[in-house]
C-alpha positions in Angstrom: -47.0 -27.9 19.6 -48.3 -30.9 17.8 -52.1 -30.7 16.6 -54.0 -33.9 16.1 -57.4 -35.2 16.3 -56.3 -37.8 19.0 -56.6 -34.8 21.8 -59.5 -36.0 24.2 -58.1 -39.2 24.2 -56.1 -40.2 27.8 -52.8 -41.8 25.6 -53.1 -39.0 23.1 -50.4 -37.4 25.0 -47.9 -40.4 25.1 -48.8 -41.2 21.2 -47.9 -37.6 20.2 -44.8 -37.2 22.3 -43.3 -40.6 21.6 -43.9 -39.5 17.8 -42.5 -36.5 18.0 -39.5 -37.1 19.5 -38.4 -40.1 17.2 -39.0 -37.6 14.9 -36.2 -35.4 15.9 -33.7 -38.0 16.6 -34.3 -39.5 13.4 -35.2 -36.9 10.7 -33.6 -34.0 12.6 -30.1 -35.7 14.0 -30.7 -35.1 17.1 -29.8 -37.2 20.2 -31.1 -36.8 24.4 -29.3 -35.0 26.4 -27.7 -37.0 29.7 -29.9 -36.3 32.2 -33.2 -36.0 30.2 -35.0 -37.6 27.7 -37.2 -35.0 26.3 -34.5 -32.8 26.3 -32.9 -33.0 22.6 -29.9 -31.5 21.2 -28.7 -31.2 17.6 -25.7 -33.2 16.4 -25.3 -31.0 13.3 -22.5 -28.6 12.8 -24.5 -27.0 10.3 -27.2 -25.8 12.6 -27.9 -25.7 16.1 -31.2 -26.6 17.6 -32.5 -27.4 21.8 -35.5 -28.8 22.3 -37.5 -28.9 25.6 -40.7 -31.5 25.1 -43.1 -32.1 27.0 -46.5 -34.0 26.5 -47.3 -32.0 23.4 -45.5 -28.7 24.2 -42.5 -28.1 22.8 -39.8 -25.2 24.0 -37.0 -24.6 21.3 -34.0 -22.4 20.8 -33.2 -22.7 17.4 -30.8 -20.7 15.0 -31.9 -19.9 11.3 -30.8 -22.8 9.5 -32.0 -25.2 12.3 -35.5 -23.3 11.6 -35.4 -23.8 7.9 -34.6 -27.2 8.2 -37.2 -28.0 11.0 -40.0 -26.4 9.1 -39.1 -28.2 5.8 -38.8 -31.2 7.3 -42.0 -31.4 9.3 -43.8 -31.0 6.2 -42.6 -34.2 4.4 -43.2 -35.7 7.6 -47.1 -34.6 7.2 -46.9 -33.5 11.1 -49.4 -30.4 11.8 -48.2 -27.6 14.6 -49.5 -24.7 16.1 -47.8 -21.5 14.8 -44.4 -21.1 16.9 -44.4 -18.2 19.1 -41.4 -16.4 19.5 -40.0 -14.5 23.1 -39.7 -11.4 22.4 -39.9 -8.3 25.4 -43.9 -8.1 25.6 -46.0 -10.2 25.4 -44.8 -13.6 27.9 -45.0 -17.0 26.1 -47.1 -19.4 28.6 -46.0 -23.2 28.6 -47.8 -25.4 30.3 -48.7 -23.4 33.1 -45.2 -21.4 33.4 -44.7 -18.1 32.0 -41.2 -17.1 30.0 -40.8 -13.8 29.7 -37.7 -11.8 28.0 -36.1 -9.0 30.1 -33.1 -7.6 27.9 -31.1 -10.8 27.8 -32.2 -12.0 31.1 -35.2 -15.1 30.9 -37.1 -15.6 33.5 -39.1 -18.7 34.0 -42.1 -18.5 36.8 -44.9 -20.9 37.6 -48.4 -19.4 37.0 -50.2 -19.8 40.2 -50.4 -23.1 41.3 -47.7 -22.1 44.4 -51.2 -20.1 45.7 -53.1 -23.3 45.2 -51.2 -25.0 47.7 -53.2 -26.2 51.3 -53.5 -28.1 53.8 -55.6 -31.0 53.5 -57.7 -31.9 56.1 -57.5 -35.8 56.8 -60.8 -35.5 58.2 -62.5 -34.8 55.0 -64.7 -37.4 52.9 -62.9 -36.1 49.9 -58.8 -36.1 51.6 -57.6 -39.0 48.9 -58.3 -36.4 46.4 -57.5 -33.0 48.1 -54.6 -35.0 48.6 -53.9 -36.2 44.7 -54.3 -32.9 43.9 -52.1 -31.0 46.1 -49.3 -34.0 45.7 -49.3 -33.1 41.6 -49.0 -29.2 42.2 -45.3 -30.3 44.2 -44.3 -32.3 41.6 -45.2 -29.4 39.3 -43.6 -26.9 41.3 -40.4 -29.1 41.8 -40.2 -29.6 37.8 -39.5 -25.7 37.6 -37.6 -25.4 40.7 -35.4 -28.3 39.9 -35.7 -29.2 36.4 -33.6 -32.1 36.9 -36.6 -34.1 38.5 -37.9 -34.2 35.5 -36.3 -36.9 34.2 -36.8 -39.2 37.2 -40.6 -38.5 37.0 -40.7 -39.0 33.5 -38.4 -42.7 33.8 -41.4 -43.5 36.9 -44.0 -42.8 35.0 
């Protein structure tokens, strides 16, 4: 995850991800996948390396080599990053709001409680343009795990 003093800034987000992701297509060979964007893939028959960005989170499966060159690489760029995490059994890794956890070799990706924040809103309400902002962003969330694939066409309409 990228580290900057830009966070508390509203485009902080966009600065860091469009920065990090030209970083990877251009220093790491890597190249979008199809159907998403922020989904990068190595080109390399050396090493292999997936990653899964998003804002300033990044999910990666990575061999050894692809690590080694990763982590030499992103210090000639001058980028600073939180210390990876890596799945193991116990404890879960927690991603922006969904929790990965390692069963054997079964993952298992769940959302972490915004399906419980879900209402009704009540149109009646001084405050339903907000109740109702609020409850449209936790579907979209909730669709981006369900169906990853929506991703993308959020991400091209935003």
């Amino acid at each position: 995850m990228v580290q900057s003093p830009l966070y508390g800034i509203p485009e902080a987000g966009t600065h860091w991800l469009k920065t990090y992701h030209d970083y990877h297509i251009q220093k790491l060979s890597m190249q979008t996948s199809t159907y998403d964007f922020y989904l990068l893939i190595s080109t390399t028959t050396e090493a292999f390396g997936i990653f899964g960005m998003q804002t300033d989170d990044t999910l990666m499966l990575l061999d050894r080599d692809f690590t080694r060159i990763e982590e030499k690489e992103i210090l000639k760029a001058g980028l600073k990053s939180k210390p990876r995490e890596v799945l193991v059994e116990e404890p879960p890794l927690v991603l922006n709001g969904g929790i990965l956890s390692k069963d054997g070799t079964t993952l298992r990706l769940r959302q972490k409680g915004q399906s419980e924040k879900l209402s009704m809103v009540d149109i009646s309400s001084t405050t339903f343009k907000q109740e109702y902002r609020e409850q449209r962003a936790r579907g979209v969330y909730l669709a981006t795990l369900c169906q990853p694939e929506a991703s993308f066409d959020l991400s091209i309409a935003a």
